[in-house]
N, C-alpha and C positions, 0 to 999 in steps of 0.2 A: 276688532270684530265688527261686521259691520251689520246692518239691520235687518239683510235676509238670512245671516245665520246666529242672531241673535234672538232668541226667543222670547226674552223681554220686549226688546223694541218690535218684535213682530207681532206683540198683544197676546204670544202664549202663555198659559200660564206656568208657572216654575213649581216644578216639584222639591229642586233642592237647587241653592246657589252656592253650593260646595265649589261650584267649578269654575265660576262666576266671581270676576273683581267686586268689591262692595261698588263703584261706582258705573258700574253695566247692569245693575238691577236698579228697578223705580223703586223712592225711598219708601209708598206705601207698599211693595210688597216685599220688602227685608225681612226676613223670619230669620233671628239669629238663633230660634230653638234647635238646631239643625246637628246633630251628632256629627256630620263629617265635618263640619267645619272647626268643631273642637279638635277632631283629630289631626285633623292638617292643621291647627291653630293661625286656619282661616278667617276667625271668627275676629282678630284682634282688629284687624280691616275694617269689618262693618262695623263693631263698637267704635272706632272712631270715628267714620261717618255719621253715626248716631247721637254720640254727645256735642258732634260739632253741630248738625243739621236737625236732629228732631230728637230731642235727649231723654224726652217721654215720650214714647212710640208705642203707637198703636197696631198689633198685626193681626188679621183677621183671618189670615188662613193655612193658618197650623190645623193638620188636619189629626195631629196624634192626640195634641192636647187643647186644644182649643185656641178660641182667642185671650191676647192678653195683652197689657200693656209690658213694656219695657222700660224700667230704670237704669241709665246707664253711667251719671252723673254722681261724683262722691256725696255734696251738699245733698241731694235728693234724695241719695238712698237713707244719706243720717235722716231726713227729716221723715222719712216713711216709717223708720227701722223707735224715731221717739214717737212715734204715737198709734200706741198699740189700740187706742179706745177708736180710732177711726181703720187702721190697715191690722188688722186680725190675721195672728198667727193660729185661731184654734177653729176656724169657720170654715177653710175646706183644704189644711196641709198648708205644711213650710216646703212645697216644693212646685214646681210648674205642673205636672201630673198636682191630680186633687186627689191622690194617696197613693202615696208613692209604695207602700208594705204591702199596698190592700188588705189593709186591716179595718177599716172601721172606725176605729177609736185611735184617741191622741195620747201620745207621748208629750212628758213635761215640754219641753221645746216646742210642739205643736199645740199650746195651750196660752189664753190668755190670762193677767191678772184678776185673783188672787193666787188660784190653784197653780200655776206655772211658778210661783213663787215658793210656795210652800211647797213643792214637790222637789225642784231646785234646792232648796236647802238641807235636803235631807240626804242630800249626798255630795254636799259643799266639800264637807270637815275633811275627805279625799284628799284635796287640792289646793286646802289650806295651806299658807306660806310656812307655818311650822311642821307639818307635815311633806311640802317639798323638801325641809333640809332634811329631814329623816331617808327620804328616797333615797337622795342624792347618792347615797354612799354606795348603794346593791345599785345606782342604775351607773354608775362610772364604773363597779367588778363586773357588771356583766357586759358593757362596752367594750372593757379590755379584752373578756373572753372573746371575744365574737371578731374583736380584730386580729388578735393573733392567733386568731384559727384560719384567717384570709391566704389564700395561696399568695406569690410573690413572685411577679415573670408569669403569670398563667391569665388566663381571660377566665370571668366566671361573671354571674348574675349579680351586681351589686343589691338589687332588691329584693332576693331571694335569699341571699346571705347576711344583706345588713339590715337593709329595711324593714322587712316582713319578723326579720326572726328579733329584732328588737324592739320594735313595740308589740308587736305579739305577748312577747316574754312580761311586757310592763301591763300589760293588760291582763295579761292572768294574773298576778300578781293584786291587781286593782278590785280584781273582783276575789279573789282567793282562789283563782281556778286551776284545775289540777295542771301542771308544766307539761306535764305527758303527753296532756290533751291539747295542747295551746293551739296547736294549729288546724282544731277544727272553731277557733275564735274568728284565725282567717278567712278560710270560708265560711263561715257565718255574715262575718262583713260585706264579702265579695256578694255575694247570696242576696245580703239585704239592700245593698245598693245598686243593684242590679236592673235592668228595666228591658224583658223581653220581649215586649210591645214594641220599642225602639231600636230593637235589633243587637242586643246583648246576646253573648250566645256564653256566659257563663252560667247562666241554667235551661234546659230545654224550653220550657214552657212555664206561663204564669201558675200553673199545678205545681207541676216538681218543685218551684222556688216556693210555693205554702208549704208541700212537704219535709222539705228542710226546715224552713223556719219552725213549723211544730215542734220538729224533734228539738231547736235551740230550745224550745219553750218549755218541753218536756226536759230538759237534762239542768235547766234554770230552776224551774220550778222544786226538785229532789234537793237542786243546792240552798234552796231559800230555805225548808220545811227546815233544812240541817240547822242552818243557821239564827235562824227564829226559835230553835229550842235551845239554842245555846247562850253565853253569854256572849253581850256585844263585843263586836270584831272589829278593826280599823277595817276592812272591804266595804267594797259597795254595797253586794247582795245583805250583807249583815245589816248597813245602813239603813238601808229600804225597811228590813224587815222590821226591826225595832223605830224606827220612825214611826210619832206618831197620824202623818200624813201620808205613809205609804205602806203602813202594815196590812192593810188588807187587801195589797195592789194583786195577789192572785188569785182572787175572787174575780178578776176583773182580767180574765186570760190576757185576751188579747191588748188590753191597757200596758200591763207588766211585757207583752215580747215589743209592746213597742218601746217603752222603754229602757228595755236591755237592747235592742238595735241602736237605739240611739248612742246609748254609750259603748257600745263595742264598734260601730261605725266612727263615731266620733271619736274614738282612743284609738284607733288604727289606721283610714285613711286619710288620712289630715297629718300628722308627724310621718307616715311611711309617705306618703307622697313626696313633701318635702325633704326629707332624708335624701331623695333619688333627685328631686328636681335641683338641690345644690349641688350635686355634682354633677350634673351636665349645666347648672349655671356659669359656676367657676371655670369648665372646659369649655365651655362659650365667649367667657368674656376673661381669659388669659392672664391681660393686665392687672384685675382684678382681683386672680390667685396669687400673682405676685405679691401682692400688696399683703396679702393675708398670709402667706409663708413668712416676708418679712415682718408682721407688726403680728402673730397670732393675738394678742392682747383685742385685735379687732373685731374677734367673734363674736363679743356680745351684741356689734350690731349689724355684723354678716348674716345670723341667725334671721332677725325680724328681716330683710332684704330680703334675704332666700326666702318667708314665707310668703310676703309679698309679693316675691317676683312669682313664685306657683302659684299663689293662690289657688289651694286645692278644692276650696268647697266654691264653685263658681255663681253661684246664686242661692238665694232665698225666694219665699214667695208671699206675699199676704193677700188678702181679701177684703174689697173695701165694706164697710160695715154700713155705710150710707152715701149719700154724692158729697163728693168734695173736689175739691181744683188742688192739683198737683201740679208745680212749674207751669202755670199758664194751660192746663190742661186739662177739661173735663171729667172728671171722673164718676161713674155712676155703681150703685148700691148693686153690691155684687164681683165686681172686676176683680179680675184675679192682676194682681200687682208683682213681675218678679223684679227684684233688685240684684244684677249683676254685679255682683262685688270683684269680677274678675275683670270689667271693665271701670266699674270706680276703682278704682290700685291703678290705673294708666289714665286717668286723669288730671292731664294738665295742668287744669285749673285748682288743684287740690295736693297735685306732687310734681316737685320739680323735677325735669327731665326724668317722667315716667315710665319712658321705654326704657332707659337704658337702667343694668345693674351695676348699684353703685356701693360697697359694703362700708363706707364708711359715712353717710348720711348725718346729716344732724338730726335728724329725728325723726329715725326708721319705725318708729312703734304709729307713725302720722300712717295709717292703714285700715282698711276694714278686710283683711283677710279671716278674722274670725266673727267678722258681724258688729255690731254698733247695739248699746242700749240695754234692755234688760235678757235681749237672747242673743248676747256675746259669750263665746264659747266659753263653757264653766273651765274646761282645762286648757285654757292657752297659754296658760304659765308653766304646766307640764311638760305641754309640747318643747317649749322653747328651750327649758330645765334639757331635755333627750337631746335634742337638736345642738347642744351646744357643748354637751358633755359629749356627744359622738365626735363634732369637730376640735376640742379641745385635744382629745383623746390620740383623735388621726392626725396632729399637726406632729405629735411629738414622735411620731414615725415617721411621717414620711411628710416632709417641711421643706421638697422643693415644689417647681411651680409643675403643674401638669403630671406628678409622679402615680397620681389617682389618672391615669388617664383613660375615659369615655372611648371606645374602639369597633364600636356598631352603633346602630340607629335605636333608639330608643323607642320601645313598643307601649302606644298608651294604652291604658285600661280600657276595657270592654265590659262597662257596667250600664252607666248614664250621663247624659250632659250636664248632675251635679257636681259629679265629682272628675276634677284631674289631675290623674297622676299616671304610673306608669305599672305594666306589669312585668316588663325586662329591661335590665341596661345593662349592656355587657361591658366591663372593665378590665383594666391591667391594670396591676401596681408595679412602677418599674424599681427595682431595688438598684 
């Protein structure tokens, strides 16, 4: 491209560098906030440019969400992600948007210590290790349901069939929710991750996406009143209610729908994501199915790879609490900080040969796909528990290489630049 139809080098200014190599744009105007770049996973381009060449980056002109810095280095983002007393999770959202729900008020994860602590705990005992082996057993009977209901020789929707309808199912479950209903959880999530400002069109307008979330809040709220009159329950909602740190949480409306977003988000896109993103990883990298048809014993750390290699939640965000220097980098009171976690996971300096997928790693859990420090994901042990028991499940069917085979292009989500994962991926099982 040369300079008169390059609108960088001709001094215009760039609306979006979707279209654009990362080294045809000047490095001060990179804006890696950019939706289409996720979607063509264009983006992976410029985070390398950026941890090579300016690894804390400054962009100034995002015009949806403002200015901010970029983190794009593994070592960096730990060090933002351990010191909550200076980069604040509760001073204006954990996300690039400074509220992502439009709600107002924080969710535990959008909160600093104490309260984020004590909130957190009172719906640990979930995802407590003695409580995974309890799951264990309904979530490998209902794996098996859901595969041998899979057509055989036919193309169908792996994410609509596997994905969606199994952690769905683990999430009503999590919270005591009626199975009937389970797939208005779904949309719930789709709902709450959503960002129609950015050109999501899975709800009309920032209206309609409040008026759903109401109704989540309203059909929560009947389930709590139930639950707080009764005796305590292994669920969440039960959790909450009898906790002595979140029994009065719907007094506090909009407090309590944030934090049921958060864990009906966080229990559905993050494992549905992944569920889809491993099998178009394995269809990707061929040799690497072989490897795992012949040694399945490999899953346990095919699993953390595949979450890796998706990395579905692509960023966090904080807020600096006062000036401080980050990698050589000024930082002043105020700055909104995002930490790309989808770009530290392809960090050289931190994982070896980061591009490529490799399922048998020495030490695939070396990842921040669920976060770093005291807001790493309460269930990533869950996730991984699903994720390994679906693969466990599927090898003992169908255990040659490519038999799951990917046979269209895989459609991503149309929510926000937080989350990546997929909303269709068409498959064949070949019998």
């Amino acid at each position: 491209m040369n300079a008169t139809n390059n609108p960088a080098a001709a001094g215009c200014p760039i609306a979006s560098t979707a279209m654009l190599s990362p080294n045809e744009v000047p490095l001060d105007q990179i804006d890696v906030a950019d939706a289409e770049l996720f979607r063509s996973d264009a983006v992976f381009g410029y985070f390398d440019r950026l941890r090579r060449e300016d690894p804390i980056h400054y962009c100034s002109t995002n015009k949806l969400y403002g200015p901010y810095w970029s983190v794009t280095r593994f070592k960096d983002i730990v060090e933002v992600e351990t010191k909550p007393q200076i980069f604040s999770s509760e001073a204006r959202g954990i996300t690039i948007e400074d509220d992502t729900l439009g709600l107002g008020t924080p969710m535990f994860i959008a909160m600093d210590p104490p309260k984020h602590g004590e909130q957190r705990m009172s719906v640990s005992p979930a995802v407590s290790p003695e409580n995974l082996m309890n799951l264990e057993v309904g979530i490998r009977q209902r794996t098996n349901e859901v595969l041998d209901g899979l057509p055989v020789n036919q193309t169908f929707d792996w994410v609509d069939r596997v994905s969606i309808e199994l952690t769905t199912q683990m999430l009503a479950i999590l919270f005591g929710f009626p199975q009937e209903h389970r797939r208005m959880l779904t949309r719930w999530s789709e709902v709450g991750s959503a960002s129609p400002e950015s050109g999501s069109s899975v709800v009309e307008s920032p209206e309609a996406r409040m008026q759903e979330l109401h109704m989540c809040l309203g059909y929560f709220t009947a389930l709590w009143h139930q639950r707080a009159a009764a005796e305590p329950q292994p669920d969440l909602i039960s959790m909450l209610a009898h906790a002595e740190a979140t029994r009065d949480m719907p007094s506090r409306p909009l407090e309590f729908l944030g934090n049921l977003m958060l864990l009906i988000i966080g229990g559905n896109d993050t494992t549905r994501s992944t569920m889809s993103g491993s099998v178009l990883a394995l269809n990707r990298n061929p040799e690497e199915y072989r490897k795992l048809c012949a040694r399945p014993e490999l899953v346990t750390s095919f699993v953390p790879e595949a979450i890796r290699w998706q990395t579905p939640l692509t960023h966090m965000r904080r807020t600096a609490l006062c000036d401080t220097m980050l990698g050589g980098k000024q930082i002043r009171k105020g700055d909104r900080i995002v930490m790309w976690y989808l770009s530290g996971n392809r960090d050289p300096q931190s994982i070896e040969r980061p591009d490529e997928f490799i399922i048998d790693r020495k030490n695939p859990r070396h990842q921040i796909a669920f976060g770093f420090g005291i807001h790493r994901c309460l269930g990533n042990r869950l996730a991984e528990l699903q994720l390994r028991v679906l693969w466990e499940e599927a090898l003992k069917r169908w255990n040659k290489p490519m038999q799951i085979e990917v046979v269209g292009d895989p459609v991503p989500v149309d929510t926000s630049i937080i989350f990546r994962g997929f909303s269709h991926l068409p498959v064949r099982i070949n019998a």
